[in-house]
ROVO-131807 format. One record per residue (C-alpha): x, y, z; residue number from 1; residue in one letter. Coordinates in nm, 4 decimals. Layout:
BEGIN
((X Y Z) NUM A)
...
//
This chain:
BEGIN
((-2.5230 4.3060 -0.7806) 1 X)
((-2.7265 4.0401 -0.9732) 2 X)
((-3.0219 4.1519 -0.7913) 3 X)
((-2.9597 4.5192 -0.8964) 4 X)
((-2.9035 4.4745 -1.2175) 5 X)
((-3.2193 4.2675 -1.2722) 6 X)
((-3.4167 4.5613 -1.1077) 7 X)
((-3.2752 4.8038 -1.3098) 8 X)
((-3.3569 4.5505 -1.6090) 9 X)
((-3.7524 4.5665 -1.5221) 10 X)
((-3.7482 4.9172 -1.4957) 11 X)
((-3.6407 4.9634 -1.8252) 12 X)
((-3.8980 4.7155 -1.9353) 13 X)
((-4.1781 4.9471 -1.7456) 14 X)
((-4.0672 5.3023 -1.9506) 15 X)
((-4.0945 5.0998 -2.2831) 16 X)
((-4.4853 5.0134 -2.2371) 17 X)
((-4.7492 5.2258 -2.3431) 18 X)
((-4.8738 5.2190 -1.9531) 19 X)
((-4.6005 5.3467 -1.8163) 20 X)
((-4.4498 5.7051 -1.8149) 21 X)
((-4.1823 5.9704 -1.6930) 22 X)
((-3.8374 5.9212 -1.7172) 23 X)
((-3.4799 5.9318 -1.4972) 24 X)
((-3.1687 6.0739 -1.5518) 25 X)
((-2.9789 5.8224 -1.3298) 26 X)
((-2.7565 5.6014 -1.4490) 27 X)
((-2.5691 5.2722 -1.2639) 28 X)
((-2.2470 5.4709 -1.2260) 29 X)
((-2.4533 5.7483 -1.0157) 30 X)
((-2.6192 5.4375 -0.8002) 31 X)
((-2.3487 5.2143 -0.7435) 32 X)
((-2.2359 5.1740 -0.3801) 33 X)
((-1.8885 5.1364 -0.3061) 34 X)
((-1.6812 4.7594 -0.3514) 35 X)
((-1.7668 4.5419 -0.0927) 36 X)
((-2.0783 4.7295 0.0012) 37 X)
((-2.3809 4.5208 0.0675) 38 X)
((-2.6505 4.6404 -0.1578) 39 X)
((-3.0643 4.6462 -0.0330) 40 X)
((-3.1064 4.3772 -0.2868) 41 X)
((-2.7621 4.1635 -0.2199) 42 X)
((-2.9007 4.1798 0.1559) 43 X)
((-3.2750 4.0198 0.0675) 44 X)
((-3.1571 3.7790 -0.1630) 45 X)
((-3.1899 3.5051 0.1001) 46 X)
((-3.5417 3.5801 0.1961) 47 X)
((-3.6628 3.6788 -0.1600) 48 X)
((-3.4972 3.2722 -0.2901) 49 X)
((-3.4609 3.4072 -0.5976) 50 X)
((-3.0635 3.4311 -0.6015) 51 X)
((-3.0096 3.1380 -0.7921) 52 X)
((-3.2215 3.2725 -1.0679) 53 X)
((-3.5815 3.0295 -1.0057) 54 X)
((-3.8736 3.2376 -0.9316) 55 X)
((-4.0915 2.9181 -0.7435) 56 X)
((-4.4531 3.0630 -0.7195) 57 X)
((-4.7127 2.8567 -0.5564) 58 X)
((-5.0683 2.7936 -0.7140) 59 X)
((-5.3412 2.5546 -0.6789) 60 X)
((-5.3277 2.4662 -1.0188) 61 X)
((-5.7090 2.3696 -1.0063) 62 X)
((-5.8211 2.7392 -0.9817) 63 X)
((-5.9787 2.8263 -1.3114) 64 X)
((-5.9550 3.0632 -1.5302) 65 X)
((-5.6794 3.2238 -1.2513) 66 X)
((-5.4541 2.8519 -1.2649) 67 X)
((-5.5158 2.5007 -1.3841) 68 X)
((-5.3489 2.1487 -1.4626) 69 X)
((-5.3121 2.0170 -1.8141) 70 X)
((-5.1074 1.7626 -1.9820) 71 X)
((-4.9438 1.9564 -2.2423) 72 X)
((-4.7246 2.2850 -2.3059) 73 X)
((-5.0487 2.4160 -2.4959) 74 X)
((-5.0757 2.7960 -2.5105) 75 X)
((-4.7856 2.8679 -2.3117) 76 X)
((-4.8444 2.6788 -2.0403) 77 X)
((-4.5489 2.5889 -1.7684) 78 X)
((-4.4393 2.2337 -1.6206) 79 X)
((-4.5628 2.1335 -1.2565) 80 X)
((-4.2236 2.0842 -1.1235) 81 X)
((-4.3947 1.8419 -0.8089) 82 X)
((-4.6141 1.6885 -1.0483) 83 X)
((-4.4084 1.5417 -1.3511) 84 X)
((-4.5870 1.5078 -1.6905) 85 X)
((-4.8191 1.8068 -1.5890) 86 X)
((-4.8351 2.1667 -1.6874) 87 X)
((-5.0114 2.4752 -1.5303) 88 X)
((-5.1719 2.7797 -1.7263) 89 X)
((-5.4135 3.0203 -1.6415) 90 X)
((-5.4218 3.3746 -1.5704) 91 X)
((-5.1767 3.3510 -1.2757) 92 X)
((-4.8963 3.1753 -1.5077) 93 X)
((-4.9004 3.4424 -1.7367) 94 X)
((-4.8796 3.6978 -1.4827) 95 X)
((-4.6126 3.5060 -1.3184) 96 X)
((-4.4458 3.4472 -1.6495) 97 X)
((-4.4358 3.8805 -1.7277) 98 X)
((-4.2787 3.9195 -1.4039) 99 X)
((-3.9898 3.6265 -1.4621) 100 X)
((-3.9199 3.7899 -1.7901) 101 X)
((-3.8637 4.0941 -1.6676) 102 X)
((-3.6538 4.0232 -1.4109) 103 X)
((-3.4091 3.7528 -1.6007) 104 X)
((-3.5491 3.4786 -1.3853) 105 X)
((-3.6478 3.0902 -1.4711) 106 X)
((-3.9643 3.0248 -1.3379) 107 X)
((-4.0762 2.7821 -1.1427) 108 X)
((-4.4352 2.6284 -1.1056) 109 X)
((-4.5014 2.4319 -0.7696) 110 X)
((-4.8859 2.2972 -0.7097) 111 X)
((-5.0462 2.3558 -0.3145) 112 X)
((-5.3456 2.2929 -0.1539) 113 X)
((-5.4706 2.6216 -0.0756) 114 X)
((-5.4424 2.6081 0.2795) 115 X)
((-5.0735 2.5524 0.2496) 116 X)
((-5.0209 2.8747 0.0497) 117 X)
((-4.9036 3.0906 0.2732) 118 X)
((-4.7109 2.8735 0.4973) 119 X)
((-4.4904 2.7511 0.2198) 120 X)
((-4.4000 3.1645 0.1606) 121 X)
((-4.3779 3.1456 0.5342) 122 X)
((-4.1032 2.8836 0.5564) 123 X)
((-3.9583 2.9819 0.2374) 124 X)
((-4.1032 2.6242 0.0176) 125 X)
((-4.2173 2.8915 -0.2491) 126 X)
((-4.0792 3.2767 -0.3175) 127 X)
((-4.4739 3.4091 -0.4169) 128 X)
((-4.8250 3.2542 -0.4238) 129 X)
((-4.9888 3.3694 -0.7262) 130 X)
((-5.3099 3.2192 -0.6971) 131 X)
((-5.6023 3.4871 -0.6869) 132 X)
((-5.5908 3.5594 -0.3377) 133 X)
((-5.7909 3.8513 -0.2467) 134 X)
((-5.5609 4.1219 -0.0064) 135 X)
((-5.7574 4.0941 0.2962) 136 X)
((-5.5837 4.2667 0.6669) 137 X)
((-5.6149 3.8879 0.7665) 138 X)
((-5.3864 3.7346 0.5198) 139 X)
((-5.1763 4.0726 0.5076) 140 X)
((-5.0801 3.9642 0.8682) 141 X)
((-4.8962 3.6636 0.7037) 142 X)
((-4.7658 3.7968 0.4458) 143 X)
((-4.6612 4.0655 0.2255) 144 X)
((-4.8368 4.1403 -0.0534) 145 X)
((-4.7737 4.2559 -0.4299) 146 X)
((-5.0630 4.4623 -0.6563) 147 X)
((-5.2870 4.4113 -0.6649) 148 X)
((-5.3021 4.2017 -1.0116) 149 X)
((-5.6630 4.1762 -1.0629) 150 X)
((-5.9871 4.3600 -0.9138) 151 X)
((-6.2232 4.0763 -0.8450) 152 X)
((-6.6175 4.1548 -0.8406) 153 X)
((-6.7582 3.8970 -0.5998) 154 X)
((-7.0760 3.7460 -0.7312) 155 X)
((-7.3002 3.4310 -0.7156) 156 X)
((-7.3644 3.1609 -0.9741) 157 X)
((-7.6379 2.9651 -1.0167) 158 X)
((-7.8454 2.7463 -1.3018) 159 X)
((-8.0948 2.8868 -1.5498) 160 X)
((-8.3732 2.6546 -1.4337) 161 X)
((-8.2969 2.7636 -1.0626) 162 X)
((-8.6125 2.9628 -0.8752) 163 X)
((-8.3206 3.2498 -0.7758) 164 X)
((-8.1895 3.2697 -1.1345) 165 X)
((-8.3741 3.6046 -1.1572) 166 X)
((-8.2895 3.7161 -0.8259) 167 X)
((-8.1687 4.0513 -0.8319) 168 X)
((-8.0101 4.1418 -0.4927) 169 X)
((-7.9125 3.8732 -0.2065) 170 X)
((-8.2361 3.9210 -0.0266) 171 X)
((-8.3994 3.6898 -0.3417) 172 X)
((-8.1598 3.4213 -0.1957) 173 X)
((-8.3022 3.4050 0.1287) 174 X)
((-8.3272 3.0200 0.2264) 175 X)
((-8.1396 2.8619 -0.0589) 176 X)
((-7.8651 2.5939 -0.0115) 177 X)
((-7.5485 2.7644 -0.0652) 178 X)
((-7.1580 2.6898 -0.0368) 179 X)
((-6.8163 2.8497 -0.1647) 180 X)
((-6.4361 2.7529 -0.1474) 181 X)
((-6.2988 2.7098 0.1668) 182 X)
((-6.0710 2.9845 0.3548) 183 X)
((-6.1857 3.2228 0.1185) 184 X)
((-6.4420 3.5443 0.1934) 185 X)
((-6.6966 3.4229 -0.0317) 186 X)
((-6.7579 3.1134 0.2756) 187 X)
((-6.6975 3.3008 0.6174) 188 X)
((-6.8146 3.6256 0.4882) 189 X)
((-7.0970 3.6988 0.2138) 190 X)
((-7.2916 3.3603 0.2283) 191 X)
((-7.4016 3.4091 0.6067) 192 X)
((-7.4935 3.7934 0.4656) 193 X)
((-7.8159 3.6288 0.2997) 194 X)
((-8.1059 3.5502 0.4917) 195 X)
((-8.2085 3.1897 0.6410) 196 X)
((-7.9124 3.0406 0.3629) 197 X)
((-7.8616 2.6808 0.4267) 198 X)
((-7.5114 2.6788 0.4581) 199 X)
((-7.3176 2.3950 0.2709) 200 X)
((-7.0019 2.2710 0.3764) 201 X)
((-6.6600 2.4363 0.2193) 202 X)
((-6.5506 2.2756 -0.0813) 203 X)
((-6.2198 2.1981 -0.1119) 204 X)
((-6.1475 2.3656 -0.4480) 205 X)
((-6.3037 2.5658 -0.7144) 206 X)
((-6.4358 2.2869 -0.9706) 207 X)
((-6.5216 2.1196 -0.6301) 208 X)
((-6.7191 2.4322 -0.5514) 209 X)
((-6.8707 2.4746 -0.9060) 210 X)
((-6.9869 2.0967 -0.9566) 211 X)
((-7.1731 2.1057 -0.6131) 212 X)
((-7.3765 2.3840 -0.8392) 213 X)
((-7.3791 2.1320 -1.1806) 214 X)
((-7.4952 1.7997 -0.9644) 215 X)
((-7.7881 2.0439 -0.7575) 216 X)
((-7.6258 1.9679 -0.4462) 217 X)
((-7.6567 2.2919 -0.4003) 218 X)
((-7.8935 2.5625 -0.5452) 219 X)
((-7.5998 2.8773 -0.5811) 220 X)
((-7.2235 2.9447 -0.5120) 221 X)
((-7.0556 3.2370 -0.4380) 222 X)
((-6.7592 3.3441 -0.6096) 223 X)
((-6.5546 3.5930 -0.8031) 224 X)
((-6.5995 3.7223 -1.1709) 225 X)
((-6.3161 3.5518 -1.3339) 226 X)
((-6.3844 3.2238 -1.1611) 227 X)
((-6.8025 3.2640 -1.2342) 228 X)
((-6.7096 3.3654 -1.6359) 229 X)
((-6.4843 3.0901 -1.6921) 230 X)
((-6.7250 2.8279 -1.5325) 231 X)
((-7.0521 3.0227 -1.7658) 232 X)
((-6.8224 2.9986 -2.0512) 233 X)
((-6.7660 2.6114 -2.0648) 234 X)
((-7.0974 2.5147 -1.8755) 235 X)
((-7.3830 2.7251 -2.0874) 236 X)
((-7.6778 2.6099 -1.8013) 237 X)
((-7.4943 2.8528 -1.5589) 238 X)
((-7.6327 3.2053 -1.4755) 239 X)
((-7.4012 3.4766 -1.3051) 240 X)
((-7.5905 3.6921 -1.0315) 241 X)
((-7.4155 4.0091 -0.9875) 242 X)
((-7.5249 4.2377 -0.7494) 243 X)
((-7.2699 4.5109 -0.7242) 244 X)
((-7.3334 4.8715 -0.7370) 245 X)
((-7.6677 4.7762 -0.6276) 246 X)
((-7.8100 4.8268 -0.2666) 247 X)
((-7.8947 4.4672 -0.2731) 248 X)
((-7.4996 4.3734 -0.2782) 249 X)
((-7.2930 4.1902 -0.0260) 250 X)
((-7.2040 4.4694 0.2702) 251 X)
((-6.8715 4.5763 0.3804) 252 X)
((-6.8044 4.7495 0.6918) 253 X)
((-6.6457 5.0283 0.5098) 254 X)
((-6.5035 5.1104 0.1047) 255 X)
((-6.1296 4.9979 0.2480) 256 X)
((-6.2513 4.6648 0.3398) 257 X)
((-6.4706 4.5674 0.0057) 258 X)
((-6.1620 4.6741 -0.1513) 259 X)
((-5.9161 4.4590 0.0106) 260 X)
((-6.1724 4.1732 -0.0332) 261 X)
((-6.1981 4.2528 -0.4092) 262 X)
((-5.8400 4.3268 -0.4738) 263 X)
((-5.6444 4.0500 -0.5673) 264 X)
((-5.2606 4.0372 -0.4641) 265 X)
((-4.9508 3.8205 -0.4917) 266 X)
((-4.8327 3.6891 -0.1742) 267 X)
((-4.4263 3.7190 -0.0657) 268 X)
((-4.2508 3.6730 0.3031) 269 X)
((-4.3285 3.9303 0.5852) 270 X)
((-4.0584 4.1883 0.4870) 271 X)
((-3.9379 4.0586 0.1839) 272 X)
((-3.9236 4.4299 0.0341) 273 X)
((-3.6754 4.3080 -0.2463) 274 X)
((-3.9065 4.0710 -0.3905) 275 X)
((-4.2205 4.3051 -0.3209) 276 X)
((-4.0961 4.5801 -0.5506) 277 X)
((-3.9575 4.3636 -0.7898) 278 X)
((-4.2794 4.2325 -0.8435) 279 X)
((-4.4768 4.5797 -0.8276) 280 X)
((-4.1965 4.7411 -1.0659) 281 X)
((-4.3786 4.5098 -1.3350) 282 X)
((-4.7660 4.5178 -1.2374) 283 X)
((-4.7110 4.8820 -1.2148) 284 X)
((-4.6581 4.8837 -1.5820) 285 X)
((-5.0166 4.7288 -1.6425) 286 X)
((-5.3504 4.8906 -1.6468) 287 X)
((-5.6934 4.7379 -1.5876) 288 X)
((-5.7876 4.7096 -1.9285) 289 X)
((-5.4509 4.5386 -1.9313) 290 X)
((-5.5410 4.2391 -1.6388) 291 X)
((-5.8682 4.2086 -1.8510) 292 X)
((-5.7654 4.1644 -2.2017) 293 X)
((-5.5016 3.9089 -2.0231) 294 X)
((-5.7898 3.7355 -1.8017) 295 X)
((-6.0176 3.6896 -2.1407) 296 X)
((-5.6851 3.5320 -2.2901) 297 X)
((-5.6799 3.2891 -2.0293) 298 X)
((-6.0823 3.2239 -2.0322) 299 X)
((-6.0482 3.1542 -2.4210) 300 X)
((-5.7816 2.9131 -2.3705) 301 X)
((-5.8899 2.7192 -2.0455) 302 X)
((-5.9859 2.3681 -2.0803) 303 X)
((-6.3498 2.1708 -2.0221) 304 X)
((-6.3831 2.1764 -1.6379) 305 X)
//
C-alpha cells in the first residue's frame, strides 16, 4: 500500500508540470483492491529494495559533468554513503534526487567501479545505476532500463594545437593515437570505425580518459557531449570534434541502434516493473530542453577536473 500510494504521489507530481498533460477521473477508492489483496507494487517491493524507503543508486562518482566526488554538501550535492566525508553531485544526482522526491523516498548514494554497475542491480547491492549509461541491446540483456534521461551525441575531443583539431569527419583521424573509457561504445565500437587509429588501451575512468588527452599520451578521445563540454569548459586547450549529421560520422548498422547507443537510461533488475515505472512516471514529466537546462546546471557547478 506504501508502494501505491507513493505512485499515485508522483503522478500527481507529473499533471502539475508544465511538461506534462491530460488528466484522470480515478480516484484511490475506484483502484483499491480488496483487504488482504496483494497489490502489483506490494508484490515488487522486494526486488525494487525500496520498501524501507532508501532509493540506493549506484554511480561512479568520477563521471563528470553526469557524477563526481567532492568534499562538501556544495550545490546540493549528496553524501557517499561507502565513502564517509565525501559527497557526489552531478547531473545523475539531481536526476536521482527528482525521482526520490517524487516518490517520498531517502536517497541513497553508493560509489562503483563501472564494471560493477550492473552486477550490484543484479544481486540487488544497489536498486538503480544512474550513471550515463547509454541503452544498448547488450546491457538491456542485464538489465532493465528507465528513459531514457539524456540523449548523448557521441563525439571526439582533442587539443587546439593537435594536427586533427580541424578535422571535420573521422576519415581526418586516420592514424592518430586514440583511446576512450572502458566497457563503453566509444572503445569497442567508434574508435576501430577510423582508419589505421592506433588504438590506446581503455582507461579506467573518464578524467583517466580525458588526462591521457591533457598529458599527449594520446592525440584524441572519444566520448559523449556532456562528458566532452564539461572537460572544454574547465580545460580551455580542448577542442570538441563533432561529426554528427554529417556523412563523415561514426556508422550504425541501422537508426535503432545509433539510438540505443545515444540514449542514455537508468539501469533497474531484469523485471523489476515496479521500480521501472516509478522511475519513468517522473522522466516522463521532463522534456529535452528540460535534461539540458539541468545538464548546463550541473556543467556550471562541477569542480576543476
Amino acid at each position: 500500500m506504501k508502494k501505491f500510494l507513493s505512485l499515485l504521489m508522483a503522478a500527481a507530481i507529473c499533471l502539475s508540470l508544465a511538461a506534462c498533460g491530460g488528466s484522470g477521473d480515478s480516484s484511490p477508492a475506484d483502484t483499491e483492491p480488496p483487504a488482504g489483496t496483494e497489490t502489483p507494487a506490494d508484490a515488487g517491493a522486494a526486488a525494487s529494495g525500496v520498501e524501507d524507503g532508501v532509493f540506493t543508486v549506484g554511480m561512479e562518482c568520477a563521471y563528470a559533468p553526469y557524477n563526481w566526488t567532492q568534499m562538501d554538501d556544495s550545490n546540493g550535492a549528496v553524501p557517499i554513503s561507502n565513502v564517509p566525508g565525501s559527497y557526489a553531485n552531478g547531473y545523475d544526482v539531481m536526476i536521482a534526487k527528482k525521482i526520490a522526491e517524487a516518490n517520498g523516498w531517502e536517497l541513497e548514494i553508493v560509489s562503483s567501479a563501472w564494471d560493477s554497475l550492473c552486477p550490484a542491480v543484479q544481486s540487488g547491492t544497489m536498486d538503480a545505476n544512474i550513471a550515463g549509461q547509454s541503452m544498448t541491446a547488450d546491457r538491456m540483456e542485464q538489465v532493465d532500463m528507465a528513459g531514457p534521461y539524456y540523449y548523448a551525441t557521441i563525439v571526439c575531443v582533442t587539443t587546439k594545437d593537435s594536427p586533427y583539431a580541424s578535422a571535420t569527419s573521422i576519415a581526418d583521424l586516420a592514424g592518430g593515437k586514440c583511446t576512450a573509457q572502458s566497457g563503453t561504445i566509444w572503445y569497442d565500437s567508434c574508435l576501430p570505425q577510423i582508419e589505421n587509429a592506433q588504438l590506446q588501451s581503455p582507461a579506467e575512468t573518464a578524467p583517466a580518459m580525458i588526462m591521457s588527452l591533457q598529458t599527449g599520451t594520446v592525440d584524441f578521445i572519444c566520448t559523449d557531449m556532456p562528458t566532452a563540454m564539461g572537460a572544454a569548459a574547465k580545460d580551455d586547450s580542448l577542442v570538441i570534434l563533432n561529426f554528427s549529421g554529417t556523412d563523415g560520422d561514426f556508422q550504425f548498422a541501422t537508426e535503432e541502434e545509433r539510438a540505443e547507443n545515444v540514449n542514455i537510461g537508468i539501469s533497474v533488475a531484469k523485471g523489476n516493473t515496479v521500480l521501472k515505472d516509478a522511475i519513468d512516471s517522473v522522466l516522463s514529466c521532463m522534456t529535452e530542453d528540460d535534461f539540458n537546462a539541468l545538464m548546463d546546471e550541473a556543467i556550471s557547478v562541477q569542480p576543476e577536473i
